[in-house]
BADRENGU-188141 format. One record per residue (C-alpha): residue in three letters; x, y, z. Coordinates in steps of 0.1 Angstrom, whole numbers, plus 5000, padded with zeros to 4 digits. Each point is the difference from the previous one (the first is absolute). Example, Ala and Ser with C-alpha at 12.3 -4.5 7.8 and 13.67 -1.06 7.14 Angstrom:
! residues 2
Ala512349555078;Ser501450344993;
//
This chain:
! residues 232
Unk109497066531;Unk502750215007;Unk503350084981;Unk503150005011;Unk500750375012;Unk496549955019;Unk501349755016;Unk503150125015;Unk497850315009;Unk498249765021;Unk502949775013;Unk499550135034;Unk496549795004;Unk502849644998;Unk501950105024;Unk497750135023;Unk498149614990;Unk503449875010;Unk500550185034;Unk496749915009;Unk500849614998;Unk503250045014;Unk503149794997;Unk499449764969;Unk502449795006;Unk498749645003;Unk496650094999;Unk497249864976;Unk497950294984;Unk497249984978;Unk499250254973;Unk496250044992;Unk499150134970;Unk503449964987;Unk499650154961;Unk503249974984;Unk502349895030;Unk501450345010;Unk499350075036;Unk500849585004;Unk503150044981;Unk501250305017;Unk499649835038;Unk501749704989;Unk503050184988;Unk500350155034;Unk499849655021;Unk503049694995;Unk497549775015;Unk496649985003;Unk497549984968;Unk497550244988;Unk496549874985;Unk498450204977;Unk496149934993;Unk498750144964;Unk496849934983;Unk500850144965;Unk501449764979;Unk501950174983;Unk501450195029;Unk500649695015;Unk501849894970;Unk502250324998;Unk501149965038;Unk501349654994;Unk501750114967;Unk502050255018;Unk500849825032;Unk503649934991;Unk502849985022;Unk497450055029;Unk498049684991;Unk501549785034;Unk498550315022;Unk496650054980;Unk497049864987;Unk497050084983;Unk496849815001;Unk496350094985;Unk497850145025;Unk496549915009;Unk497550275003;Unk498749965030;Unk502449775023;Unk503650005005;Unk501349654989;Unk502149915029;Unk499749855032;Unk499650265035;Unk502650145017;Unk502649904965;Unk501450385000;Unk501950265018;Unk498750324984;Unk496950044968;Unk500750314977;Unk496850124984;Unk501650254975;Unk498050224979;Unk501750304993;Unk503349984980;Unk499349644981;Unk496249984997;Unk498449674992;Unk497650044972;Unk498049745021;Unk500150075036;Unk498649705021;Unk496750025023;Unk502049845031;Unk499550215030;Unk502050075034;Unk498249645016;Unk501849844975;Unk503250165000;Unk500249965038;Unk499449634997;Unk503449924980;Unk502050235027;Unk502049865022;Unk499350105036;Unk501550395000;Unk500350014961;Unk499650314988;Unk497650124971;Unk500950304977;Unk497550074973;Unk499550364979;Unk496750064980;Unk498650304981;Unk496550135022;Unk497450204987;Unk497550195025;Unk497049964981;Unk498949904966;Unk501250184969;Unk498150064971;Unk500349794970;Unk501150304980;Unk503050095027;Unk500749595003;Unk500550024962;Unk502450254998;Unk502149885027;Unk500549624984;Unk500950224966;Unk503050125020;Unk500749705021;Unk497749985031;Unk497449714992;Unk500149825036;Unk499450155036;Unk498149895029;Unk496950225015;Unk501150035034;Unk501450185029;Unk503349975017;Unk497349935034;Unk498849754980;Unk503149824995;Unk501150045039;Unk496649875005;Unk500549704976;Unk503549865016;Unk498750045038;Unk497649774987;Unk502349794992;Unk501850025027;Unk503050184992;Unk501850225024;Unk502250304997;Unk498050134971;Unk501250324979;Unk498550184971;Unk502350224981;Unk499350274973;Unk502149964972;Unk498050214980;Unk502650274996;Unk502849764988;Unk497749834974;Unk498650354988;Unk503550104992;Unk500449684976;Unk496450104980;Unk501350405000;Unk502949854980;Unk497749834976;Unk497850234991;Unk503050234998;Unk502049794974;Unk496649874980;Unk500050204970;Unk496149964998;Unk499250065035;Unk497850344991;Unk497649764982;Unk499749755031;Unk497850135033;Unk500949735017;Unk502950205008;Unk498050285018;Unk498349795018;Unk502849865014;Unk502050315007;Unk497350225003;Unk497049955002;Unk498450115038;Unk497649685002;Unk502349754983;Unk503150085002;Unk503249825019;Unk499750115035;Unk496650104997;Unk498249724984;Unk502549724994;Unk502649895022;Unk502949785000;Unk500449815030;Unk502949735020;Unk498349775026;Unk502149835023;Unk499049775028;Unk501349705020;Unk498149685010;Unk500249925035;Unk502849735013;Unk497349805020;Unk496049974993;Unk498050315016;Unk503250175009;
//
């Protein structure tokens, strides 16, 4: 998880998430992966109407995001997740944020793009972030990265994720790098974490030339938009 100064650092990757939808006014988003209720909270404060949905299958995640909802509770709602199906009829929202990045489930979901298209509306949008890996690591590397946060990313490529929403049946499809922002929020860790010479995981990360960010790991935004009629 990150703290507080990382996530300012990385601040940028919400508002990009909220250009990407668009106006939220009115509109019904759902949250997948939801963790703690941050990325739901933070759309909801920027919308008078609509209702965000956020999806969480921690417990006590789920718990925590319900505990906190507050003053926002008329324009969100959190609900337990199902690991492999979204629990709510097709076509019930106007855009699906997939956020992995700045709040990080610590128990992302199996549900993939088919799935999230089905609860679109017709020219919905879908944003989601991930963490890719070209290749498997070692156990000895994966170690040292969950000792200095990094215990979840997916072993993919950004072709493989264009490749996955045009099977879907997305259009307008984008994959963007954010590796640079994010690297900038784990140079600030390693830089304030007064053990950091004991922990590898941090050259790997930064430095490393097979497993580093930008050379082994990336940080990526999706976006796509599901067609307004069938086959479009």
């Amino acid at each position: 998880m990150w703290n507080p100064k990382e996530q300012e650092i990385l601040a940028p990757l919400l508002e990009k998430i909220g250009e990407t939808i668009g106006p939220l006014e009115g509109k019904r988003v759902l949250v997948l992966c939801n963790a703690s209720g941050d990325v739901a909270f933070w759309l909801a404060k920027r919308m008078k109407t609509g209702r965000v949905v956020g999806l969480e299958l921690s417990e006590e995640q789920l718990k925590a995001a319900r505990a906190r909802a507050g003053d926002l509770a008329p324009r969100v709602e959190f609900l337990p997740a199902e690991r492999t199906r979204i629990p709510f009829p097709d076509a019930s929202f106007d855009a699906l944020v997939s956020e992995f990045i700045v709040f990080p489930s610590p128990e992302p979901t199996d549900i993939g793009q088919p799935e999230m298209a089905r609860v679109l509306r017709p020219g919905g949008t879908l944003v989601l972030t991930d963490v890719i890996a070209q290749g498997a690591f070692p156990d000895e590397v994966k170690r040292a990265l969950a000792e200095v946060g990094l215990s979840y990313w997916c072993e993919a490529s950004p072709d493989d994720f264009r490749g996955w929403m045009e099977e879907a049946g997305f259009l307008e499809i984008a994959v963007e790098d954010l590796t640079p922002l994010v690297r900038r929020a784990w140079a600030w860790r390693r830089a304030h974490d007064p053990e950091a010479a004991a922990k590898p995981g941090y050259r790997y990360l930064l430095e490393d030339e097979r497993f580093a960010l930008g050379r082994g790991l990336f940080y990526i935004l999706v976006r796509g938009r599901k067609p307004e009629r069938p086959g479009a």
